[in-house]
C-alpha positions as a Markdown table, in Angstrom:
| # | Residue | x | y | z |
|---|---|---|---|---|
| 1 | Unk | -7.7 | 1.9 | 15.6 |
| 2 | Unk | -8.4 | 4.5 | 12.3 |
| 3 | Unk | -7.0 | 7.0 | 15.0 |
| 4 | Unk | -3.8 | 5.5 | 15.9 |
| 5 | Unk | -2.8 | 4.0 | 12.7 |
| 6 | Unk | -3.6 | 8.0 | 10.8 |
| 7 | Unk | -1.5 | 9.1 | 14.2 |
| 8 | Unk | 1.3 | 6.3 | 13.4 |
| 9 | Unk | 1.3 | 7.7 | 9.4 |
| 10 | Unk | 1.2 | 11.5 | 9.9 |
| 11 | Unk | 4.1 | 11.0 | 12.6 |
| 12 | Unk | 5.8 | 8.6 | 9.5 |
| 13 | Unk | 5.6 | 11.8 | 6.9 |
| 14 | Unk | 6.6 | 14.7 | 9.1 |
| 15 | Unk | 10.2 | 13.7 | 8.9 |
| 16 | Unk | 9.9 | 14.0 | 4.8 |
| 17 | Unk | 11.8 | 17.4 | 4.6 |
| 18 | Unk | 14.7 | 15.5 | 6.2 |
| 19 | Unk | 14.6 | 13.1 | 3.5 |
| 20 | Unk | 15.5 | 15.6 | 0.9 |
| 21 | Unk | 17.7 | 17.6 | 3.1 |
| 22 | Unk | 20.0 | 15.0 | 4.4 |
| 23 | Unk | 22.0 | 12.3 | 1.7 |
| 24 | Unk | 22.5 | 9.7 | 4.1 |
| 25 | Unk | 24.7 | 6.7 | 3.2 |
| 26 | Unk | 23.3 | 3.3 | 3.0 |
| 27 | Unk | 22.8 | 1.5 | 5.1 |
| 28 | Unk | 23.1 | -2.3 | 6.4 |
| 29 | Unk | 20.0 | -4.1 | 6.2 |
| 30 | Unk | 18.6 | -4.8 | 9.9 |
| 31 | Unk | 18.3 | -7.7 | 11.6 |
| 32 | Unk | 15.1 | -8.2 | 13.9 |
| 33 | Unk | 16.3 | -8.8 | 16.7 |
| 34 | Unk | 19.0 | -5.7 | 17.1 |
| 35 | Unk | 17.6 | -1.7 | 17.5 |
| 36 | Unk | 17.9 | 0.0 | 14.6 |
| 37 | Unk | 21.0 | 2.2 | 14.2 |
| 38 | Unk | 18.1 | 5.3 | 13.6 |
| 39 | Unk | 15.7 | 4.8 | 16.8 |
| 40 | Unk | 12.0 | 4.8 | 16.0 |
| 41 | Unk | 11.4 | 6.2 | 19.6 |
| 42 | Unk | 12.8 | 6.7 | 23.0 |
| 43 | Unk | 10.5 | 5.2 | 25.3 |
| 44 | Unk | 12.2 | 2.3 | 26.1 |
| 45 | Unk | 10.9 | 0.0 | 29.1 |
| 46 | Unk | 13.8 | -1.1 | 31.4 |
| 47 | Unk | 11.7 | -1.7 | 34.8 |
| 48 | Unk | 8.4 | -4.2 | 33.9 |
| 49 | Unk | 6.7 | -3.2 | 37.1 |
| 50 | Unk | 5.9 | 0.0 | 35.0 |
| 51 | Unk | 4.6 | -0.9 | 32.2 |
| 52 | Unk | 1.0 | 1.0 | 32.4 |
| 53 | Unk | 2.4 | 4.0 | 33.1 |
| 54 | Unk | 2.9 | 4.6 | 29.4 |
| 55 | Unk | 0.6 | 3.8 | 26.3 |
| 56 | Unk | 3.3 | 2.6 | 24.2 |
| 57 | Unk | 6.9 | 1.5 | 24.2 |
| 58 | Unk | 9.9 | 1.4 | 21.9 |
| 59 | Unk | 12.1 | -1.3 | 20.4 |
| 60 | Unk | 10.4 | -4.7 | 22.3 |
| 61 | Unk | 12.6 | -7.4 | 22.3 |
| 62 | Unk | 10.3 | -10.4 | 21.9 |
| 63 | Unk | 11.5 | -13.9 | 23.7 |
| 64 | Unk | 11.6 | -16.7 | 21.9 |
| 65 | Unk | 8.6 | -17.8 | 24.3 |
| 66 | Unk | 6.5 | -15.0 | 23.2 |
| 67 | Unk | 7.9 | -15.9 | 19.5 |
| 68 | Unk | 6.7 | -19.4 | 19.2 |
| 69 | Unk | 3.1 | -17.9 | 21.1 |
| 70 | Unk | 2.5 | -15.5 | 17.8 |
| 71 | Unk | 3.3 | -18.2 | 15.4 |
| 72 | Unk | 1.2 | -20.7 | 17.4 |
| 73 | Unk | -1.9 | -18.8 | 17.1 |
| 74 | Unk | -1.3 | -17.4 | 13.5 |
| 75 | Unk | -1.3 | -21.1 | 12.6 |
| 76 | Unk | -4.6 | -21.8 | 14.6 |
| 77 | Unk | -6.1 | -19.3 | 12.8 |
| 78 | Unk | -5.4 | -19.8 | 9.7 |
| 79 | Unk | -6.5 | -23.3 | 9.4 |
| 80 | Unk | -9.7 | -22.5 | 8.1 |
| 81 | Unk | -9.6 | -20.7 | 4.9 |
| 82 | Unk | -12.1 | -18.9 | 3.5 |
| 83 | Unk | -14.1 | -20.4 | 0.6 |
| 84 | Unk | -12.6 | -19.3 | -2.7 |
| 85 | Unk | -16.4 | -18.3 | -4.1 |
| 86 | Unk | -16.8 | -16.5 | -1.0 |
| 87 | Unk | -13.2 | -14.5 | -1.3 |
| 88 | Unk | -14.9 | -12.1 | -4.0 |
| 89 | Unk | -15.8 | -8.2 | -3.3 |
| 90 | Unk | -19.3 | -7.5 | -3.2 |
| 91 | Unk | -21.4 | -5.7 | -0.9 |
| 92 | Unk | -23.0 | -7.9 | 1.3 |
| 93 | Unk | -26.3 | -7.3 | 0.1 |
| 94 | Unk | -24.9 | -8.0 | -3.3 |
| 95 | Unk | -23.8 | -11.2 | -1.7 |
| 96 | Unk | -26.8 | -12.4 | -0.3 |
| 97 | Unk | -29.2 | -11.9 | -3.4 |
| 98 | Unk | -26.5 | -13.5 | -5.7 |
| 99 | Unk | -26.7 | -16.6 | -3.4 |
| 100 | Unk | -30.4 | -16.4 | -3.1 |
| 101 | Unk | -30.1 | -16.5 | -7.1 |
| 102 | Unk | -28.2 | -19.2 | -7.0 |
| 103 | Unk | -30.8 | -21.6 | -4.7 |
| 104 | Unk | -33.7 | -20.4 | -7.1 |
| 105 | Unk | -31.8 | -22.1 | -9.8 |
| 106 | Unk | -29.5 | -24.8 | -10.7 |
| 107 | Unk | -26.6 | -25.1 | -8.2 |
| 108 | Unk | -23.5 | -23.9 | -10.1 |
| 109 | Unk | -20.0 | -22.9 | -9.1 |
| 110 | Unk | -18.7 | -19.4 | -9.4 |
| 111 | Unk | -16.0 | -18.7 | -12.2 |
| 112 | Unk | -13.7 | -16.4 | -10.3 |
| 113 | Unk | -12.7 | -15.2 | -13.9 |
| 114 | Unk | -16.1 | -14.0 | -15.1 |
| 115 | Unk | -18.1 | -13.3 | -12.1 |
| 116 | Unk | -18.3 | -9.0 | -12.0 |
| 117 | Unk | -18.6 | -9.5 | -15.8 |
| 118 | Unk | -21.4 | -7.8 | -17.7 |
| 119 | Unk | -23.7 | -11.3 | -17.9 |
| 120 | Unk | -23.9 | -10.9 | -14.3 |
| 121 | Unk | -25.5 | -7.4 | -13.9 |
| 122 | Unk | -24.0 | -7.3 | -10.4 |
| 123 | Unk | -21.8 | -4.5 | -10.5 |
| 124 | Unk | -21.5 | -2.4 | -7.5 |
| 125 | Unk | -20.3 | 1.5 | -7.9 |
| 126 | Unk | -16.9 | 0.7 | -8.3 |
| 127 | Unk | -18.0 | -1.8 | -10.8 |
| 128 | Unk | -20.0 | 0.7 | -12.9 |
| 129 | Unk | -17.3 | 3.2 | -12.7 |
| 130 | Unk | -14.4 | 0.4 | -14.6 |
| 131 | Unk | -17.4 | -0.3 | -16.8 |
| 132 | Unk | -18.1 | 3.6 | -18.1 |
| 133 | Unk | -14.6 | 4.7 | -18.2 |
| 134 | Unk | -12.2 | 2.1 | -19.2 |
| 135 | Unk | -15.0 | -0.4 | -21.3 |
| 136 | Unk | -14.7 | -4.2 | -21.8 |
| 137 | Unk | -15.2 | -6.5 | -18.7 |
| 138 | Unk | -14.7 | -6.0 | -15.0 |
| 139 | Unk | -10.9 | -5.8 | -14.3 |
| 140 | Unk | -9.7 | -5.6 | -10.8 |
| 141 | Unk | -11.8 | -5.1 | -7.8 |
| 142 | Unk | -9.3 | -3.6 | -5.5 |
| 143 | Unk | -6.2 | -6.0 | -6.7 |
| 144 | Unk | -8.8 | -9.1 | -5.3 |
| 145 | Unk | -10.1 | -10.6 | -8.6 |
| 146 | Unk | -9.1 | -10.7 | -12.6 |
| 147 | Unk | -11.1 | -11.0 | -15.3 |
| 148 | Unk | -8.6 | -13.1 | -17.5 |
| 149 | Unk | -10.7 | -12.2 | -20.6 |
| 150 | Unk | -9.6 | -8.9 | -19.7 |
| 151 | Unk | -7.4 | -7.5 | -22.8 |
| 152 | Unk | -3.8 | -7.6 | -21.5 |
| 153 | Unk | -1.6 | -6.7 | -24.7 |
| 154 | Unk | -1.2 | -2.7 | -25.6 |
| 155 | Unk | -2.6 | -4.5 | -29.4 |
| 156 | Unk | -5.3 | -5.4 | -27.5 |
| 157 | Unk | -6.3 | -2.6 | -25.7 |
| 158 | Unk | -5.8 | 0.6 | -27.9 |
| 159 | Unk | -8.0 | 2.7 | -25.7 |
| 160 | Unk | -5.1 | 1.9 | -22.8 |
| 161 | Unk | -1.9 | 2.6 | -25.6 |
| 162 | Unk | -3.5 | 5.5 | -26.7 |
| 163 | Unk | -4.2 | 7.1 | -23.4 |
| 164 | Unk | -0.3 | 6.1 | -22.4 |
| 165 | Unk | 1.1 | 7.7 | -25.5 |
| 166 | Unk | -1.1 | 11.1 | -25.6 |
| 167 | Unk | 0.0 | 11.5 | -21.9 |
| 168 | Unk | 3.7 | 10.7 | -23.0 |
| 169 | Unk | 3.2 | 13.6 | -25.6 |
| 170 | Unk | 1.7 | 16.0 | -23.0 |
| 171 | Unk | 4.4 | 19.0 | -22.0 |
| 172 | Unk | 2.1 | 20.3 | -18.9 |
| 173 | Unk | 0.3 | 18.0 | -16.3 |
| 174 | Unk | -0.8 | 18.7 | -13.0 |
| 175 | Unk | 2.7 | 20.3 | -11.0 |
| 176 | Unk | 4.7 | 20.1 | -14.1 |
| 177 | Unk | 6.3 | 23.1 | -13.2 |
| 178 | Unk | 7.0 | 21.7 | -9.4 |
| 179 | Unk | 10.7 | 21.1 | -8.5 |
| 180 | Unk | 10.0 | 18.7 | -5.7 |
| 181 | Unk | 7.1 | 16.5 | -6.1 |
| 182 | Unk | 5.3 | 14.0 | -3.5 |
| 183 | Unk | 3.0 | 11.1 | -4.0 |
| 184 | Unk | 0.6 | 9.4 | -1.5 |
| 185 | Unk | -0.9 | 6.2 | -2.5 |
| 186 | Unk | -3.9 | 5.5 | -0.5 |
| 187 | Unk | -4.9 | 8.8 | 0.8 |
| 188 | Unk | -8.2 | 8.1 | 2.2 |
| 189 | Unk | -9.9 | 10.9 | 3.4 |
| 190 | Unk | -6.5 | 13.1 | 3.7 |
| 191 | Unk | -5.4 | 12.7 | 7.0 |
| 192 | Unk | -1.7 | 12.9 | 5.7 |
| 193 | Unk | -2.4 | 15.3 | 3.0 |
| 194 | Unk | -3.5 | 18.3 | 5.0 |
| 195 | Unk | -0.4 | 17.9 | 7.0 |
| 196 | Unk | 1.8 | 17.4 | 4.0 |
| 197 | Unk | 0.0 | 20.4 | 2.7 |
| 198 | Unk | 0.5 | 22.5 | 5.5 |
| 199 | Unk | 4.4 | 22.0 | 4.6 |
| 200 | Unk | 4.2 | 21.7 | 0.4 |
| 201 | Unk | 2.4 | 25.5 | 0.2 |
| 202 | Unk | 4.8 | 27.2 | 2.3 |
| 203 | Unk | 7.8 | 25.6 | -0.1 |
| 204 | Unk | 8.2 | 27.1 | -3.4 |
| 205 | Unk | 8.5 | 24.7 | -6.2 |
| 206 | Unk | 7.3 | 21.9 | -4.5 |
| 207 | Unk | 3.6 | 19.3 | -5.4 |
| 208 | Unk | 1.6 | 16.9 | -4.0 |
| 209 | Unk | -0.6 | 14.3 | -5.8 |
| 210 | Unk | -2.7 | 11.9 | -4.0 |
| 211 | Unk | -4.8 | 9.0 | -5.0 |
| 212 | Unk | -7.0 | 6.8 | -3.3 |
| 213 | Unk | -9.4 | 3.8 | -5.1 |
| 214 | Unk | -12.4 | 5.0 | -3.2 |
| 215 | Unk | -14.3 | 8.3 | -5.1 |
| 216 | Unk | -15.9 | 9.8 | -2.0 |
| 217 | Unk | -12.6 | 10.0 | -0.2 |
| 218 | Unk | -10.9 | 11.7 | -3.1 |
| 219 | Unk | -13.6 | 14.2 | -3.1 |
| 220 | Unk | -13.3 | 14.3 | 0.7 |
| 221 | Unk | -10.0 | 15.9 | 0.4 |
| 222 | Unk | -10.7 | 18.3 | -2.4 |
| 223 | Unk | -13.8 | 19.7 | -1.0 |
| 224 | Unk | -11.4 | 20.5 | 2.2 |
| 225 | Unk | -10.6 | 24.0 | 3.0 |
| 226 | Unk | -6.6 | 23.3 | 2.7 |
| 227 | Unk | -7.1 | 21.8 | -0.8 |
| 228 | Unk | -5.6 | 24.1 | -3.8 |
| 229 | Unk | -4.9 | 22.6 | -7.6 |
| 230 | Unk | -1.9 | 25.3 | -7.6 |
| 231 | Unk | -0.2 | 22.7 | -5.0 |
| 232 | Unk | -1.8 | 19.6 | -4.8 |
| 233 | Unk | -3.7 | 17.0 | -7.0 |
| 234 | Unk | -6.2 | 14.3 | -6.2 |
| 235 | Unk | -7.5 | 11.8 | -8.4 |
| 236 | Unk | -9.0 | 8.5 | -8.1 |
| 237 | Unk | -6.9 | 5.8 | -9.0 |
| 238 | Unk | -6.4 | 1.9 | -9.2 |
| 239 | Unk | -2.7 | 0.8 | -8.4 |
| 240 | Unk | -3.5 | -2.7 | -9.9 |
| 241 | Unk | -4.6 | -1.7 | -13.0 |
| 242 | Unk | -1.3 | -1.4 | -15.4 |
| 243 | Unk | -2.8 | -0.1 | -17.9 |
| 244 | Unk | -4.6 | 2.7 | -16.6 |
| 245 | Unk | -2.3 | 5.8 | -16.9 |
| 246 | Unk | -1.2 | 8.3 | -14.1 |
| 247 | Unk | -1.7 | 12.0 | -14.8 |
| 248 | Unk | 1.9 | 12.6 | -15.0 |
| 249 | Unk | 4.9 | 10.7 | -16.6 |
| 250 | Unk | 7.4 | 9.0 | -15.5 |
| 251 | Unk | 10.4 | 9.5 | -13.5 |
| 252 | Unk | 9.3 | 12.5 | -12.0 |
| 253 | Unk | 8.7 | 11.8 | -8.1 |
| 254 | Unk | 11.1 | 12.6 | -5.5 |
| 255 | Unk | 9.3 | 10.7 | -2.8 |
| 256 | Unk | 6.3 | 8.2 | -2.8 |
| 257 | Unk | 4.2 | 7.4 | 0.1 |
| 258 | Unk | 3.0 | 3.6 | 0.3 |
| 259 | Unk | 1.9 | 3.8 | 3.9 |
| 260 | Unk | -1.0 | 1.0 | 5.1 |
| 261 | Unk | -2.0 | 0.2 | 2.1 |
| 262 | Unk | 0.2 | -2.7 | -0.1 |
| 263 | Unk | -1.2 | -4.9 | 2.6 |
| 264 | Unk | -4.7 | -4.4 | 1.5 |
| 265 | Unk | -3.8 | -6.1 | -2.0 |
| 266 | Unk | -3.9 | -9.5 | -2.9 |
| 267 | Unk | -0.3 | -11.0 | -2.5 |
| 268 | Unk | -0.1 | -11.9 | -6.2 |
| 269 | Unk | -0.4 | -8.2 | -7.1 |
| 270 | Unk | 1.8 | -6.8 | -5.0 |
| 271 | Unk | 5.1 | -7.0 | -7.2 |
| 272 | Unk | 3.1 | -5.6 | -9.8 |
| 273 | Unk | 1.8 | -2.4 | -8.1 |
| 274 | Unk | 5.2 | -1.9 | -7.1 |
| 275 | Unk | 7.0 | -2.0 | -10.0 |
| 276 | Unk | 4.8 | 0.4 | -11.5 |
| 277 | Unk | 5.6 | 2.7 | -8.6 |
| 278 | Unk | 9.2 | 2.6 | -9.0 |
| 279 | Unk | 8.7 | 3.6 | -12.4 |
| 280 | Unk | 7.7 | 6.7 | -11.4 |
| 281 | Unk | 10.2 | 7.7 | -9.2 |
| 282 | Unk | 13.2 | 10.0 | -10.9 |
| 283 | Unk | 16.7 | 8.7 | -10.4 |
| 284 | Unk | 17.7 | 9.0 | -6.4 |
| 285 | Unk | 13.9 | 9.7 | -5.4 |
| 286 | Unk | 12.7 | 8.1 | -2.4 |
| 287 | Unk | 9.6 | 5.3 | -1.9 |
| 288 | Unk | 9.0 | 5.5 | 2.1 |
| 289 | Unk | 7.3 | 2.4 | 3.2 |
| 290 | Unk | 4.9 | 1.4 | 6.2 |
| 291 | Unk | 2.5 | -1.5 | 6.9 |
| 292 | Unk | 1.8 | -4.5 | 8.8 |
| 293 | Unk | 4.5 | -6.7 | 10.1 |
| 294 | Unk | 4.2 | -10.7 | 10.7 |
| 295 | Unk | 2.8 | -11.5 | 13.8 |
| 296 | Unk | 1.4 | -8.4 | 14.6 |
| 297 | Unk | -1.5 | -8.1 | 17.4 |
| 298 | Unk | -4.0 | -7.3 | 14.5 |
| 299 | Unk | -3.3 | -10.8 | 13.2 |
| 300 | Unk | -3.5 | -12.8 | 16.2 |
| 301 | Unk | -6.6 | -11.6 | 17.1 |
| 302 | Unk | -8.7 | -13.1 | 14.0 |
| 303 | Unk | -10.8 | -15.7 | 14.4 |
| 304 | Unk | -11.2 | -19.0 | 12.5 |
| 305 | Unk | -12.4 | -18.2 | 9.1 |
| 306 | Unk | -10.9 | -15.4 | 8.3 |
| 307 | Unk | -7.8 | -16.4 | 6.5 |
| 308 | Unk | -7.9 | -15.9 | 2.7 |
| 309 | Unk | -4.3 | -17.6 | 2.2 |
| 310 | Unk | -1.1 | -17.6 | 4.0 |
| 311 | Unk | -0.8 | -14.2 | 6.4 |
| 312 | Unk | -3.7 | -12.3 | 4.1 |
| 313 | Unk | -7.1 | -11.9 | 6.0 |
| 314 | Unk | -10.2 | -10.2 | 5.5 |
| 315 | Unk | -11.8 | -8.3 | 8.3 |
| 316 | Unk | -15.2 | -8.0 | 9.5 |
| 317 | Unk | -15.9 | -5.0 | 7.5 |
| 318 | Unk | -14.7 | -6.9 | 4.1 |
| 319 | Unk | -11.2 | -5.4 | 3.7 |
| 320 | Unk | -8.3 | -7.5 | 3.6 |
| 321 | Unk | -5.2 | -7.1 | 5.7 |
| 322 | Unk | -1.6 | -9.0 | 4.6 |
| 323 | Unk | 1.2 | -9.1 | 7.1 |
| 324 | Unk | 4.7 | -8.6 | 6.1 |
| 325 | Unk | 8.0 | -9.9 | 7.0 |
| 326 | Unk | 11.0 | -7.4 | 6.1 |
| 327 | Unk | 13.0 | -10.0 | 4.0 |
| 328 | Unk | 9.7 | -10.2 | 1.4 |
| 329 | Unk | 9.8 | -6.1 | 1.6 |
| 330 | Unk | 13.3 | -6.0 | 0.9 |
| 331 | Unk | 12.8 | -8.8 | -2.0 |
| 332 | Unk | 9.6 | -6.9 | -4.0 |
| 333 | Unk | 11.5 | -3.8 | -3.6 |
| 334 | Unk | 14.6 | -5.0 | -4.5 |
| 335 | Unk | 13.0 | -7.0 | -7.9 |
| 336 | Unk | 11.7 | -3.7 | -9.2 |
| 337 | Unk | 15.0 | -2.4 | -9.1 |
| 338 | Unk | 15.1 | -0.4 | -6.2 |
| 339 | Unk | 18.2 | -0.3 | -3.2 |
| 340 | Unk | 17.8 | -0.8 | 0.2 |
| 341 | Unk | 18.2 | 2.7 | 2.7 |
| 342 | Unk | 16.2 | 1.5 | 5.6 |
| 343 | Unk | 14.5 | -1.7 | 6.7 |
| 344 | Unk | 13.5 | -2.5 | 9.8 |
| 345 | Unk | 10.9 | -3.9 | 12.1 |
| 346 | Unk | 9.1 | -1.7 | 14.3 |
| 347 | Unk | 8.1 | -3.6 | 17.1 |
| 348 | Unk | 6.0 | -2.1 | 19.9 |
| 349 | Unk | 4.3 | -2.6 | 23.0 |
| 350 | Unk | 0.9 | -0.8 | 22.7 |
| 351 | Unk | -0.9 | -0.6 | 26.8 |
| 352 | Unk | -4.3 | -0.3 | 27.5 |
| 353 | Unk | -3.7 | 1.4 | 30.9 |
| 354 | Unk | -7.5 | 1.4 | 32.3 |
| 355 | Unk | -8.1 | -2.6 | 31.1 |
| 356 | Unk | -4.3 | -3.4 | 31.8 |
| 357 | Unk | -4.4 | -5.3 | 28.5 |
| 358 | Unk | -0.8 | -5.6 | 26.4 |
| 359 | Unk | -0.7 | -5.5 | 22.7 |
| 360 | Unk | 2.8 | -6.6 | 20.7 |
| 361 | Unk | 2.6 | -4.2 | 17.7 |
| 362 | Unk | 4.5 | -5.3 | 15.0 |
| 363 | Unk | 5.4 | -3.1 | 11.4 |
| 364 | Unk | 7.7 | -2.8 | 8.8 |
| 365 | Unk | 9.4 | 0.5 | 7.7 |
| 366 | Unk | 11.3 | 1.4 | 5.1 |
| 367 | Unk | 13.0 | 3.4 | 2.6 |
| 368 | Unk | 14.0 | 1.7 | -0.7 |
| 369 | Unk | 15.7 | 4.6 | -3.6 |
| 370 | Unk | 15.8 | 4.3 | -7.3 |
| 371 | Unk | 19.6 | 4.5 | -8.6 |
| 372 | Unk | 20.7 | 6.7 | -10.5 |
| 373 | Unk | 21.7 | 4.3 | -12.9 |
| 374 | Unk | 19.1 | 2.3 | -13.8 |
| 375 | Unk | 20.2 | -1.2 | -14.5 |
| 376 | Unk | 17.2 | -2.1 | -15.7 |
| 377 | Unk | 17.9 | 0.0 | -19.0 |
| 378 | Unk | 20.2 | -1.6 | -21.3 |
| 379 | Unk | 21.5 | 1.4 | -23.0 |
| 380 | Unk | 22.4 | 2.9 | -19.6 |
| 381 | Unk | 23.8 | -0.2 | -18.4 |
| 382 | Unk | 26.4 | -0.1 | -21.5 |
| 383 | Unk | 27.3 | 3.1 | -20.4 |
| 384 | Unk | 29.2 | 1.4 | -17.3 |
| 385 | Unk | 32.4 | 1.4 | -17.1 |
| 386 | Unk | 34.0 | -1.9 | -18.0 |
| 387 | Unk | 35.2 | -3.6 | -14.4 |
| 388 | Unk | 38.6 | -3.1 | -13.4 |
């Protein structure tokens, strides 16, 4: 599955030299069940009686049969929801001595809002690593849980304002000489960054930063053979923590690279990740988008249990999965101010030729650009000409 989806993502970002080569116009936002003006692929299956002769197929046209199937068993299994107390990140064997803790003593409920604080002395890595560099309480785990005692205000988090403003006075960063410059969110252990790389040190004038939550991967891609600071930059990074600062400032991307990962955050911090993002795209840069779409085989498959709330799941490994539909794309996009290019479903029919076993694959792509008017500044927006 890590094979195809890295497969599915490094296909995704070799096109981006188009992106920057071609102005296309906009275009008209896509309804489902109509094949994209662009075509995602050219395997199209026209006779049924050959449907293993291929491992995948392009465009599927689902029947409303098939249609009312997906949502029948998304519905099954998401009747049973997992327990709020039991929703929380820790490792399992975290887990387990905390509930052994718990049966040695008085029964008490969890406070989500308190429960990686410092009383607790439960922190796992990531836990220690909020707790030496940024202070106070535990913060986000991943986007999954908020300490509301958490100081929220720039008054009440100097250490946060300060970073912000000496970074607002730097004059170089990391590719601050770049004229083209690239972001990957999620990077993992680099399977689209040696690729991108293989392009970005061959074009003059043009940087790479990647991030990824996880430590070891980031060090995973700088320890590669590929990796050079005169091109590229990886740090560790957590997209739902606003007030912790990017190494650069704003307005200064060209593209961004959310690909399989916005569906790993909790729903209620999804707008918020991406408005941040779009503040860091310059005027007409470019936020390519990728992940999970409603009713996809992945979701179908889990089992009672599994559901954390509506379309969001947590595997068996303890990572959570959300599956989109394009309209809620097109609406967090569009509230942080960014216009519609490309929004589409991808749907797919995925063969297991030796098992004869079909899988509907189901994602949502897109391409959403910052104006070059921003009308979310008021002195640019008085700028406008008056209507005629």
């Amino acid at each position: 599955k890590c094979v195809f989806r890295s497969l599915n993502k490094m296909n995704f970002i070799t096109r981006l030299p188009a992106l920057y080569l071609r102005k296309s116009k906009m275009q008209h936002r896509h309804r489902s069940n109509r094949r994209p003006a662009v075509p995602l692929g050219s395997r199209i299956l026209t006779d049924p009686s050959k449907v293993f002769e291929h491992n995948m197929w392009d465009h599927m046209q689902w029947s409303q049969e098939e249609e009312e199937s997906a949502k029948k068993k998304a519905a099954e299994n998401s009747l049973v929801k997992v327990q709020w107390e039991d929703q929380e990140i820790l490792p399992e064997e975290k887990r387990q001595e905390l509930k052994r803790e718990e049966r040695s003593s008085e029964p008490r409920k969890i406070n989500s809002t308190n429960s990686f604080s410092h009383k607790n002395e439960m922190f796992d890595e990531r836990e220690k690593y909020w707790k030496k560099n940024y202070g106070g309480g535990s913060t986000a785990v991943h986007g999954y849980v908020h300490n509301k005692n958490q100081a929220e205000t720039p008054s009440e988090n100097p250490q946060g304002k300060n970073c912000g403003e000496e970074l607002g006075r730097l004059e170089s960063f990391p590719g601050s000489d770049a004229t083209y410059r690239i972001f990957e969110v999620g990077c993992g252990a680099g399977n689209s960054v040696f690729p991108i790389l293989e392009v970005v040190c061959n074009t003059p004038g043009t940087f790479l930063y990647c991030c990824d939550f996880a430590s070891g991967a980031v060090e995973l891609v700088k320890s590669h053979s590929s990796y050079n600071s005169a091109w590229c930059s990886a740090f560790v990074h957590d997209v739902c923590d606003d007030a912790l600062p990017y190494p650069f400032p704003d307005e200064i991307l060209d593209v961004i690279l959310l690909v399989f990962v916005l569906s790993t955050i909790h729903p209620d911090r999804m707008q918020g990740v991406v408005n941040r993002l779009a503040k860091l795209l310059k005027p007409g840069g470019m936020l390519l988008f990728r992940d999970y779409g409603r009713y996809d085989t992945a979701q179908l498959r889990f089992k009672k249990g599994r559901c954390l709330s509506e379309n969001f799941y947590v595997r068996g490994d303890g990572t959570r999965v959300y599956f989109f539909t394009k309209d809620e794309v097109w609406n967090m996009f569009s509230l942080a101010g960014l216009t519609e290019v490309q929004n589409l479903v991808d749907r797919r029919l995925q063969v297991n030729r030796k098992k004869k076993v079909k899988m509907q694959r189901v994602w949502i792509q897109s391409k959403f650009q910052k104006p070059l008017l921003s009308l979310h500044n008021p002195e640019e927006t008085t700028k406008r000409p008056p209507c005629k």
